[in-house]
N, C-alpha and C positions, 0 to 999 in steps of 0.2 A: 169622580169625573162626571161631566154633565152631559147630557146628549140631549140636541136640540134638535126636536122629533119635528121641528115644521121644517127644519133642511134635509131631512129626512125623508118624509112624507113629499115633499119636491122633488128630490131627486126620483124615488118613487115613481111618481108620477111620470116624470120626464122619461122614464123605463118604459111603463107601461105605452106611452104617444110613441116613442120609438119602435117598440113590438107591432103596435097596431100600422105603424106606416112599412114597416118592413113585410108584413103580411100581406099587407096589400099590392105593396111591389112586388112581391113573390106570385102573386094568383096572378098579377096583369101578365105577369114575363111567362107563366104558363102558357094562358088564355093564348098570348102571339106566338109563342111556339106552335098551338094547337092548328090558331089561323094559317102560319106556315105551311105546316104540313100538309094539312086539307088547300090549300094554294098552290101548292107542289104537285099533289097526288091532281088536281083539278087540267096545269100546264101541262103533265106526263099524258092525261088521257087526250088533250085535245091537239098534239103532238102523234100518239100513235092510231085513234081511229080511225082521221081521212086517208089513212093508208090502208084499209079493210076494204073489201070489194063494194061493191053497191048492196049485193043480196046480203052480206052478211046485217048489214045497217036494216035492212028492211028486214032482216029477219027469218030468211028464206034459207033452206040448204046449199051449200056451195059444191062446185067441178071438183073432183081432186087434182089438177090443174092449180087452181086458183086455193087449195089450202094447203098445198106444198110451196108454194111460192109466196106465202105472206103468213107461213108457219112462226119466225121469228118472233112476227108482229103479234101473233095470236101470244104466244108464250110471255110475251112481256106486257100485253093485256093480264092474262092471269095472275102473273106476278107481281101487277099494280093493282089487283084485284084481291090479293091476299094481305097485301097490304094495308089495304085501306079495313080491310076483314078485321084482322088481329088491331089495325088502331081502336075500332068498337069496342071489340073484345074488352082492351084494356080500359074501354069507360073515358079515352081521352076525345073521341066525336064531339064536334059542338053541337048540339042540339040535335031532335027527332027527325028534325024536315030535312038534316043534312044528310043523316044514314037512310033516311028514304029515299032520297035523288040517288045516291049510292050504291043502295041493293038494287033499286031497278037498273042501273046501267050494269050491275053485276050481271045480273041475271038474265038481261038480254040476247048476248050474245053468246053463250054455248047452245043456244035454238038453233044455231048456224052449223052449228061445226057435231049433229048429231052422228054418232055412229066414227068418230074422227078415229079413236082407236081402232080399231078396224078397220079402217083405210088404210092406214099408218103401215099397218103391219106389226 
């Protein structure tokens, strides 16, 4: 039996263009998942801040008045805030300058809410 190693080496071929375009489709469909999420986590915050009082934005201590009554909002700050936490974590952030915008908006706002437990009770 004969084997004719140049339809061979074709098809081959034709294997390996296929891996390579499939690979590529694979990183892009990551890559826009990745863009989603950080789009998502971006619409979630600019949804719950304009609901924070003025001094938390500025950065100042707040009434317990005003952190009992926008308690929710805080908690579901933190909650988009560990989220976006653990997406670093996992190494799927796009890029440095994206987890920097990030950590600073983290980090902002518990200046606000010092001492919260012990308000709280």
């Amino acid at each position: 039996m004969l084997v004719n190693w140049t339809a061979v080496e074709a098809i081959s071929n034709c294997d390996v263009a296929l891996g390579v375009c499939l690979a590529g489709w694979q990183i892009r469909e990551a890559r826009n998942r990745t863009m989603d999420f950080e789009d998502r986590i971006d619409r979630e915050y600019r949804v719950i801040t304009p609901r924070f009082p003025a001094d938390v934005l500025l950065k100042r201590t707040i009434s317990d008045d005003a952190l009992q009554m926008h308690l929710s909002d805080f908690v579901n700050y933190f909650d988009l805030s560990n989220d976006e936490i653990l997406f670093r974590k996992r190494g799927n952030m796009d890029g440095m300058a994206r987890w920097n915008a990030a950590e600073s908006r983290i980090s902002g706002i518990p200046r606000s809410l010092d001492g919260t437990k012990e308000r709280l009770g």
